[in-house]
N, C-alpha and C positions, 0 to 999 in steps of 0.2 A: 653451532653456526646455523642462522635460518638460509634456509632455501626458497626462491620461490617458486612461485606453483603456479601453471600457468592451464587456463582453464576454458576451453576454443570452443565449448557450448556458449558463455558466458560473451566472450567475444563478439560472437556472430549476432546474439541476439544485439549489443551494443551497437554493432554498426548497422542493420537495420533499424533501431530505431532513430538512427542519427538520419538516416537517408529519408524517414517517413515522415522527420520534421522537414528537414530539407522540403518535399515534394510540398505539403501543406504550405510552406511561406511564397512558392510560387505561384500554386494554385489560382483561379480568381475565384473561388468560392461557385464553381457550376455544380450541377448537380452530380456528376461522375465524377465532380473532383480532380480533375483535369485541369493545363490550363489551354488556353485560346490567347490566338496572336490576333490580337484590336483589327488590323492593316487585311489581314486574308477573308477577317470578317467581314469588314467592309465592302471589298473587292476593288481591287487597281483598275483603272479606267485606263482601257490599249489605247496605246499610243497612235496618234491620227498619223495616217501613211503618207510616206514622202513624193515626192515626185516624183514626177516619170522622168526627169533631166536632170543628174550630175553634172554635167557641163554645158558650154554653150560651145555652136562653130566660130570659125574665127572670118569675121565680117569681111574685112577685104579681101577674100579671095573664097567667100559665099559666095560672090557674085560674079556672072557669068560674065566673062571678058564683051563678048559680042553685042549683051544685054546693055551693057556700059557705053559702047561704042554708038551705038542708039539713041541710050537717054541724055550721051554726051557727045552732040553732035560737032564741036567743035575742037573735041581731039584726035579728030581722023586728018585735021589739016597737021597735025605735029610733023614735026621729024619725028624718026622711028625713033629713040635715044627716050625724047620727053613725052612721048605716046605713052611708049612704057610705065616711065613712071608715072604720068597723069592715071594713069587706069590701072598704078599699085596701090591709090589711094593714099586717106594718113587716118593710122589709126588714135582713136581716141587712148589717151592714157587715164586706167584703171587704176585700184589695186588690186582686183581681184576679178581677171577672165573670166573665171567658172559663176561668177555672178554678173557683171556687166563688161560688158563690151561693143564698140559703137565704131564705123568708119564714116569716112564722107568724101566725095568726089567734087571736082568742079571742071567745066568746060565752056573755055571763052570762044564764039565764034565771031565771024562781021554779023548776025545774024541777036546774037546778044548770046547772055549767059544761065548757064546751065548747073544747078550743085545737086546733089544728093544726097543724102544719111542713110545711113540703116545702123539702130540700135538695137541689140539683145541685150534681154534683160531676163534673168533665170531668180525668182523669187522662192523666199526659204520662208518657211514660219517658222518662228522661234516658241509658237506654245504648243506644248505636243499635244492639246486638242482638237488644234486647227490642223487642214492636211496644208501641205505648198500648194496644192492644185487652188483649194477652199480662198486662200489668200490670194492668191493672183486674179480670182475672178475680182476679189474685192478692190485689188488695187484698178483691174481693168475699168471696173464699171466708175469708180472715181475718175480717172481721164477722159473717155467717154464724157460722162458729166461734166468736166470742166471745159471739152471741146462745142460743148452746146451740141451736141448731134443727137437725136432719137433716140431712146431705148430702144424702140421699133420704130419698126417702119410706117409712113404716114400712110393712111388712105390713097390706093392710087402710085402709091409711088415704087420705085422697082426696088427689088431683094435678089431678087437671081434666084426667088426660091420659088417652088409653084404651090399655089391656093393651100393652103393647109398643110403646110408643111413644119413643122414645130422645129425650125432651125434657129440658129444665134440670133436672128432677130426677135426672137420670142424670148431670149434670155436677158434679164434686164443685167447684166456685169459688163460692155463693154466700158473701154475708157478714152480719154481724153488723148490728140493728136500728139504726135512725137514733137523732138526738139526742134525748132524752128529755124531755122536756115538764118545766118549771120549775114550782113549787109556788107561788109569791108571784104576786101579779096583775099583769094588763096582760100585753101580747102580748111585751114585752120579755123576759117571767119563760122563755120556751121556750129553756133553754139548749141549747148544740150550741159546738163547736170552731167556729174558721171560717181562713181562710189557707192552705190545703190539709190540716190535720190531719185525721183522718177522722173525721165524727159517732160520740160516744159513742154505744157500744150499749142501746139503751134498757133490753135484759136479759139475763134468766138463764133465759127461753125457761121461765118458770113457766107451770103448764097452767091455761089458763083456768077460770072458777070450775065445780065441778059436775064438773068431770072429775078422774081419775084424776091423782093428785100437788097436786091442787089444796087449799088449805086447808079444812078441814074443814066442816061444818054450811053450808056458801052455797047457796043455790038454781043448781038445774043450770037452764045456756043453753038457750035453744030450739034446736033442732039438734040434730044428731049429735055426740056428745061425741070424737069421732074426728075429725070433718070439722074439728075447732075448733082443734084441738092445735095450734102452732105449728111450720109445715111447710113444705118446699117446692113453689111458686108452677108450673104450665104456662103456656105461650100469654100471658106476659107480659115481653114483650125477651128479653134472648138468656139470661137464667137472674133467679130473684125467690126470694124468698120470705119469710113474713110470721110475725112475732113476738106475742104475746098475754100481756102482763103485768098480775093482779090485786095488789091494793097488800094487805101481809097483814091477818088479818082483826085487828080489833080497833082500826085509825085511825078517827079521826072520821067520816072518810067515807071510804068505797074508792073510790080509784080504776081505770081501767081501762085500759091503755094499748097500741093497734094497733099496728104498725110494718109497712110494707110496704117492703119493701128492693129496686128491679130493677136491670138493667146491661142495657145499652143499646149496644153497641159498647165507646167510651172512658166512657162517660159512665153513674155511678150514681146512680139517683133515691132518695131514699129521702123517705118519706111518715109520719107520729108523727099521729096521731089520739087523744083523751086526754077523758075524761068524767069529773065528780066528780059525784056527786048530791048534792042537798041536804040532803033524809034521810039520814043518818048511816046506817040498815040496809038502804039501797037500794044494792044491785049492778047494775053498767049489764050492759045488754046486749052480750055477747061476739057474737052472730051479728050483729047491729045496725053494732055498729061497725066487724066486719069486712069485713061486704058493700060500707057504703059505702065503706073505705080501699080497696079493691079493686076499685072503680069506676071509682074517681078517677085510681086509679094505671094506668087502663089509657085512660085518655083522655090522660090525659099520655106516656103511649108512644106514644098514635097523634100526636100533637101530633109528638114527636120521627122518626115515620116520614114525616112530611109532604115 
């Protein structure tokens, strides 16, 4: 009977050489013979960093009860019942808070009427070599642009910022005025996109009444006809600036329509302030309305510096 014979020199040097072919078919033929991953050779390009905002606040009740009572002077005549509710607002329906979300007010006096918006908007890039912050300028300085307003500020004309001071008006990204205030009643009528599209621009950056380019024969604002123009914002987020549209002359009644537009990291606020008067020859106040869209809007910045 044979036996067999087993021979574990013989062995070892076999599975050695199995492993040394092994290595060579991997290899890429470098000079140690070695291999190399293509992708580490390269090097992966870091991913552009996210933004400073996960979420957005939640708009109708961002805003200060009192602040409201103010800019909507004809819900202090309510019963307490519809006060209330006048000044819980109605919020825009989303699908998605942590990216847009938008309210809006309205206030009928004998005096005329009164609406308001506030839209946040929290923008995301979707290429990871753009940051959200990088993208939100871009989408800014496109509204900006389509509101007709400055990149800077004109010669002469105010910024809120002093002589050399390299603030937002020195950045060409802002954008174009928020959603435009609806014509028909109730707080519904304040149209605006919602879903991420970006609020219609309320304008065409027309000059307030009484100023230069402005329609004809209206009574000039109180103020500076310069300070009023439709211009770039200082010291309010990281770039703003604010819109001034009169409705032409010869509608029923003029309207007057504020827009304060800022950016904020990822995140663009934009604010629609809107007066009709009752009188049909009455023109609202261009300083009036601006002061206070510009109050608002900077409490709501510090809200988001919190």
């Amino acid at each position: 009977m044979l036996r067999k014979v087993y021979l574990p020199g013989v062995a070892a040097l076999l599975v050695a050489a199995v492993a040394a072919g092994t290595a060579g078919c991997t290899s890429d033929g470098g000079p140690d013979g070695s291999a190399t991953d293509a992708k580490a050779a390269g090097g992966a390009l870091p991913a552009a960093q996210p933004g400073r905002y996960r979420t957005l606040l939640e708009p109708c009740g961002a805003v200060d009860r009192g602040v409201l009572r103010d800019m909507l002077p004809g819900v202090v005549t309510l019963p307490k019942e519809q006060q209330r509710q006048a000044l819980q607002g109605t919020a825009q329906v989303t699908y998605d808070t942590d990216r847009r979300a938008a309210c809006s007010w309205k206030g009928n006096s004998p005096g005329g009427t009164h609406q308001l918006r506030v839209d946040f908007e929290r923008v995301v890039s979707y290429d990871p070599g753009v940051s959200d912050e990088a993208r939100a300028q871009e989408v800014f300085a496109r509204r900006q642009a389509a509101a007709s307003v400055p990149l800077t500020a004109a010669p002469g004309g105010r910024t809120d910022e002093s002589p050399g001071d390299a603030g937002p008006s020195a950045t060409p990204a802002p954008s174009g005025s928020g959603p435009a205030l609806g014509t028909q009643a109730g707080p519904a009528a304040v149209t605006g996109p919602a879903g991420g599209s970006p609020p219609a621009g309320s304008g065409t950056g027309t000059a307030p009444s009484g100023q230069p380019g402005g329609p004809a024969g209206e009574p000039s604002p109180s103020g500076s006809a310069a300070a009023l123009q439709p211009r770039v914002l200082a010291g309010l987020g990281d770039a703003a600036f604010l819109d001034d549209v009169l409705d032409p002359a010869g509608s029923a009644a003029q309207r007057r329509t504020v827009s304060v537009v800022f950016r904020t990291s990822n995140v663009i606020v934009t604010l629609v302030y809107a007066q009709r008067p009752a009188a049909p020859a009455a023109v609202p106040d261009s300083k009036e309305l601006q002061e206070k869209t510009q109050a608002m809007a900077r409490r709501l910045a510090e809200q988001f510096d919190d």
